[in-house]
N, C-alpha and C positions, 0 to 999 in steps of 0.2 A: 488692981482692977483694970481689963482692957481697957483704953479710952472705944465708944463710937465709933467707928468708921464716918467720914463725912457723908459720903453715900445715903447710910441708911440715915442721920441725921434730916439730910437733906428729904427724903422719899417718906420720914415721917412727918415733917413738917409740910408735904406738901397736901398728902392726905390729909392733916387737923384741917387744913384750909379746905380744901373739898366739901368734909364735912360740914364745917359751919358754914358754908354756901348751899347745905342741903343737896350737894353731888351726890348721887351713887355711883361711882366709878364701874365703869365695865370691865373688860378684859382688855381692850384695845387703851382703855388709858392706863390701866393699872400697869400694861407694859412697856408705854412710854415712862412713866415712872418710873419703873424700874433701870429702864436705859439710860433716864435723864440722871440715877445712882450714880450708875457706873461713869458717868462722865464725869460726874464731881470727883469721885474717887483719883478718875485718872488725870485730872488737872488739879488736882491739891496734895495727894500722897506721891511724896518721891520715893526713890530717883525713877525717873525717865526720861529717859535722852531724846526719845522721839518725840511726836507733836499726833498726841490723840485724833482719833478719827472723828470726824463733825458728823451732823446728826442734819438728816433731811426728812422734817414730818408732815405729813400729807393727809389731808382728808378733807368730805366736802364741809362747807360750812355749816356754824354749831354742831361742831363736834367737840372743840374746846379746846384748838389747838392755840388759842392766846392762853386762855387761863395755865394750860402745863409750861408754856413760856414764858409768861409771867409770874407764876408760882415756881419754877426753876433759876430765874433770875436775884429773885426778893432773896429768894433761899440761899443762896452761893454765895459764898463767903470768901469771896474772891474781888479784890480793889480794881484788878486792870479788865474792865468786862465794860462792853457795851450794848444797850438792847433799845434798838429804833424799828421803825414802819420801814419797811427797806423802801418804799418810794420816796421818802424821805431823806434816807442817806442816800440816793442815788439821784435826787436833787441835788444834793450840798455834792457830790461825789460833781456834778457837770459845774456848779458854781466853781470848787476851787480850781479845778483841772482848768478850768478859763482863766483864774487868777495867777495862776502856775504854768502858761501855757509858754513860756520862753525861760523855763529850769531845767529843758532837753529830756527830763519824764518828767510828766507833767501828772502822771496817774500816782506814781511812786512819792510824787512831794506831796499831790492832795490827802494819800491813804497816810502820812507821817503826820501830817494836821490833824487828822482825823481819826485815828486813830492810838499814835504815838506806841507806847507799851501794851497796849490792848493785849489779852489774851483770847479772851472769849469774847465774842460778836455773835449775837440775836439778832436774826433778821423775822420780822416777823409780817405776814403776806406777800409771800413770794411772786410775783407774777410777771410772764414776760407778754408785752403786747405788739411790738413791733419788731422786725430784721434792725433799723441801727441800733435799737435798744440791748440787742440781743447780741451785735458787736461788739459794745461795750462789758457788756456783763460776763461776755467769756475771757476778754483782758481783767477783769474786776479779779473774778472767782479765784484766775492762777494765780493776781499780785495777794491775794487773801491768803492763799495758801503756802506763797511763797514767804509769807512773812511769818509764819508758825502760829497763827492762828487758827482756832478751834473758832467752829462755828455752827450754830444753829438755829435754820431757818426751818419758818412754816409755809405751808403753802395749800391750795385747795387742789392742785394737781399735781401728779406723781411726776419725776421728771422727763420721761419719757410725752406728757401731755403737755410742756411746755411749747409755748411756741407751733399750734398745729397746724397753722396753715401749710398746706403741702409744698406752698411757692418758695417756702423760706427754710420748712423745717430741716431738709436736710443738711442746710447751713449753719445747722444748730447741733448738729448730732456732736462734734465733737467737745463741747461742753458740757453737754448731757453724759455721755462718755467720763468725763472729766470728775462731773458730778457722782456717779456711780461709784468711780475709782475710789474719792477721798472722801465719800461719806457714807455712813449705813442710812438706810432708806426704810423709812417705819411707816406704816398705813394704821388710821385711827378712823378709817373709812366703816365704823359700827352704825347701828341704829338710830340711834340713841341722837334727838335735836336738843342739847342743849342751851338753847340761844335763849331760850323762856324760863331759865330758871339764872340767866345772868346777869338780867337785871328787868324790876319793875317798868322801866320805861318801853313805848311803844319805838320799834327800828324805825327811824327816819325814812328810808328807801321804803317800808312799806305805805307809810302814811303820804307817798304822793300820788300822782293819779295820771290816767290816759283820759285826757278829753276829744272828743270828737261828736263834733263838726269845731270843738273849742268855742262857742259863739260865747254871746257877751253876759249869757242868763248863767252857764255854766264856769265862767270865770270869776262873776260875782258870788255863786257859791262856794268858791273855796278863796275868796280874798284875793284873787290873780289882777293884775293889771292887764290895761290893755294892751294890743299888741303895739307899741309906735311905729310912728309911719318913718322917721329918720334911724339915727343909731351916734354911736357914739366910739371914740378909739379909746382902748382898754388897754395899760400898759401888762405887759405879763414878759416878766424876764428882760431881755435885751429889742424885744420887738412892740410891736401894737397888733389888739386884737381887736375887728371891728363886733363889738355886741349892742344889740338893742336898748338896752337899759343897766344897770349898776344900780339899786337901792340897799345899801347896807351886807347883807349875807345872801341877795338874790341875785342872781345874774338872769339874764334875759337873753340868748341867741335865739338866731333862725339859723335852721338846720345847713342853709345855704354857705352864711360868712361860717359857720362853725367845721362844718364836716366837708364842703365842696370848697372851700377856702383851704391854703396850706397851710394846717395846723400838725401836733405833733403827738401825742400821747406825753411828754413833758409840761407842755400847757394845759394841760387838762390836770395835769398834780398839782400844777403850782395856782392854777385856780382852786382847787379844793383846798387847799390850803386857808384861804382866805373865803372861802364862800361856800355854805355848804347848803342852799336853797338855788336848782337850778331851772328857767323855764327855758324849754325847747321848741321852739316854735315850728307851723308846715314843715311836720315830718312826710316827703313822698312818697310814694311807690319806692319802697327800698330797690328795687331792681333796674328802677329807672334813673337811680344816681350812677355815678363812675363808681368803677370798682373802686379807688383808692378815698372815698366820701362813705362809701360802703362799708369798709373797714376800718375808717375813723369812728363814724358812728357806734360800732361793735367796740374798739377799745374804746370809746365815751362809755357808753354802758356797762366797760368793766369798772374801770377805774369811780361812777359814782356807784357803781352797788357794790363796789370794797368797800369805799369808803364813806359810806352807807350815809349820803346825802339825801336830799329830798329832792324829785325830781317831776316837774309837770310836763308831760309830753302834750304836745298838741297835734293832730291831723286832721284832715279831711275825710280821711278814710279811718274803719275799726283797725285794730292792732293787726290782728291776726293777717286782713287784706291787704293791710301796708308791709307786713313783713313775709307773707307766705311764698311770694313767687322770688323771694333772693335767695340766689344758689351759692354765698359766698361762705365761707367756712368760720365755724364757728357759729354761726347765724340763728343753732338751735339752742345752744346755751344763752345768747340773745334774746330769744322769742319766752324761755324759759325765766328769766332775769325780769321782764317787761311784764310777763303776765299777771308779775306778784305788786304791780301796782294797783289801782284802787281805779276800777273801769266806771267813771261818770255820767250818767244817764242821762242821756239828751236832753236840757230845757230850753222851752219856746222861749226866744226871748220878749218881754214885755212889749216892744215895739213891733210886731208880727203877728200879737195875737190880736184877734177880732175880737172890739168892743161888744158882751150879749146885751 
């Protein structure tokens, strides 16, 4: 009797799981399973002398590109694999590169820590937010590639959506380039949300809210603290962060130390890490900050609606008035992001209303 192929193995084990999650696969995922096969295939059946082409999957959120990650990973029956949050390995990726920073490569000793024998590497939410971030990640990709690593990441944009501000993007083309070269490029961008059938629990991101005018009757209905008038210094990595408050999994900024202060898109991972309840205090006129507070704030808002924190914004002004007149890029995935919070209806507060 033939044995199995690992492949179909693999591609039927991942549909039993489907099923008992109550999935009806479409066609957009039924084809990433099938590709997700043929990768097992080509990294468990020898000989091959070469080093399999990685796999780049794309599509917007719930669509269920962790679950065919995750349900690819469990499956593969392969010891030297690794599968993290890529903001995570690309935290630990700046930690060791720091600890390693006098071994002459300082990227090539952190990816041997880190890595070691690895074959297969899951990156799963791909996202680039800033130009240095994007320097580093095009040295990351080739030392990835250069070590015969297979690799496959998700991401909610194709690679060509990466990085779109137009000040930076063409600094990016050759990675993208890069990208294209050494991996097939799969869109799972169907109809089909399923974020509501992945789990009973309500998304954290959804359940927080835009308050405005934020006063003290509308704080007290959702358990909000008040704004403090001081602040407090926040360690985060090798610097300090000045924030408002620190109560267990809540942080407290004003929009001012957090986005007009020079902060990084790496601060903002390494606080999610440890804190996933964030209050945002007088949000302005987006147009009336600097461009570079401008586009902190837009990567704030990417990096908690990945990683799908609970977030209370505060302003003076409605969403729509505080964001409509910024021309910065990006700014409509922003506006789109912000609206799926939970809009608070103004209450008087108990000391302004008249005694009848």
């Amino acid at each position: 009797m033939t044995p199995t192929a690992p492949g179909a193995t693999l591609i039927a084990a991942m549909q039993r799981t489907a099923s008992g999650r109550g999935y009806t696969l479409d066609p957009f995922q039924l084809a990433a399973i099938d590709r997700l096969g043929r990768m097992a295939d080509e990294l468990l059946v020898p000989p091959r002398r070469d080093t399999p082409r990685s796999l780049y999957l794309w599509g917007p959120v719930g669509r269920g590109k962790s679950f065919l990650l995750d349900g690819f990973f469990d499956a593969m029956p392969l010891a030297q694999k690794r599968r993290v949050h890529f903001h995570a390995f690309f935290r630990e990726l700046h930690q060791r590169m720091f600890e390693h920073a006098d071994s002459g490569n300082a990227m090539e000793a952190a990816l041997e820590q880190m890595l070691g024998d690895c074959r297969l590497l899951c990156f799963d939410e791909f996202h680039l937010h800033d130009i240095g971030d994007a320097m580093l990640i095009s040295r990351l990709f080739k030392a990835i590639f250069a070590r015969g690593v297979v690799l496959l990441t998700t991401s909610n944009y194709p690679p060509d959506g990466l990085l779109p501000n137009p000040l930076y993007h063409e600094r990016f083309l050759p990675t993208i380039e890069l990208i294209e070269q050494r991996m097939d490029i799969l869109s799972i961008a169907g109809e089909v949300d399923y974020r509501g059938l992945e789990s009973a629990e309500p998304d954290p991101f959804h359940q927080g809210a835009y308050l405005c005018p934020g006063n003290e009757a509308q704080r007290e209905a959702l358990g909000l603290p008040r704004r403090p008038t001081g602040g407090q210094d926040l360690q985060v990595g090798h610097r300090l962060l000045r924030v408002l408050s620190v109560d267990g999994q809540t942080l407290q900024f004003s929009f001012k130390h957090l986005c007009e202060g020079p902060t990084a898109t790496m601060d903002y991972l390494a606080l999610v890490a440890e804190h996933d309840r964030w209050i945002l205090e007088d949000l302005p006129r987006l147009s009336s900050a600097s461009p570079a507070a401008q586009q902190r704030f837009i990567n704030l808002i990417d990096v908690l609606y990945d990683r799908r924190c609970q977030l209370f914004l505060i302003s003076a002004l409605p969403l729509q008035e505080a964001l409509n007149s910024a021309e910065v890029a990006d700014i409509s995935r922003t506006r789109s992001r912000l609206s799926q919070l939970r809009q608070i209806p103004v209450i008087e507060d108990s000391l302004t209303t008249s005694d009848m």
